[in-house]
C-alpha positions in Angstrom: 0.0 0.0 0.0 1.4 3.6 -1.0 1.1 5.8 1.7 -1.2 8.9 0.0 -1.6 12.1 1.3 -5.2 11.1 1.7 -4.3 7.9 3.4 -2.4 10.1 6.0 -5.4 12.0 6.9 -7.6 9.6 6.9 -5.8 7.3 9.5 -7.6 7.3 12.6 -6.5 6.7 16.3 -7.5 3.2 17.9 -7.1 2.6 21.8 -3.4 1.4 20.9 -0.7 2.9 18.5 -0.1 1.2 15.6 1.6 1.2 12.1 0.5 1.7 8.4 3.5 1.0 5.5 4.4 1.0 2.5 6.4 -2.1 1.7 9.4 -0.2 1.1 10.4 1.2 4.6 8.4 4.0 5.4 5.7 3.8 8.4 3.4 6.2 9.5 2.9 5.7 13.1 -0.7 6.7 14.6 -0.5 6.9 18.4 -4.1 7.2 20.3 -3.8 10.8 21.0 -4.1 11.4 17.1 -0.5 12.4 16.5 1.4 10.6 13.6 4.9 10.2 13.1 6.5 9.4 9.6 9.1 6.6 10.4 12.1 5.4 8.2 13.0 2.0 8.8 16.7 2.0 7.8 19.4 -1.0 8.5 23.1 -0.3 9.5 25.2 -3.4 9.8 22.2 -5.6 8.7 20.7 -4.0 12.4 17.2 -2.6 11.5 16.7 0.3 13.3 14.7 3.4 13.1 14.6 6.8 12.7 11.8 9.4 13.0 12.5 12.1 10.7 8.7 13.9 9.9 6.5 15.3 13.4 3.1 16.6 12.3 -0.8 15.7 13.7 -3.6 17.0 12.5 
């Protein structure tokens, strides 16, 4: 799934945070307070890790 501008906005918060991607390492993270974080999920050393680089809620 692509992750749209519309997709974005249209995410809505559940009682627990949770993750929608877009098969190629970036996440948008939804936590229950409505604020969403873009996530990269990048791997050093073959050690996944990640890094949040975007802060915005609507």
């Amino acid at each position: 799934m692509r992750l749209s501008a519309l997709a974005i906005r249209d995410a809505k918060t559940r009682e627990k945070a949770y993750k929608l991607g877009d098969g190629h390492g970036l996440y948008l993270l939804v936590k229950p307070r409505g604020i969403r974080l873009c996530l990269v999920s990048i791997h050093v050393r073959l050690r996944p890790s990640w890094h949040a680089d975007i802060f915005f809620s609507y």
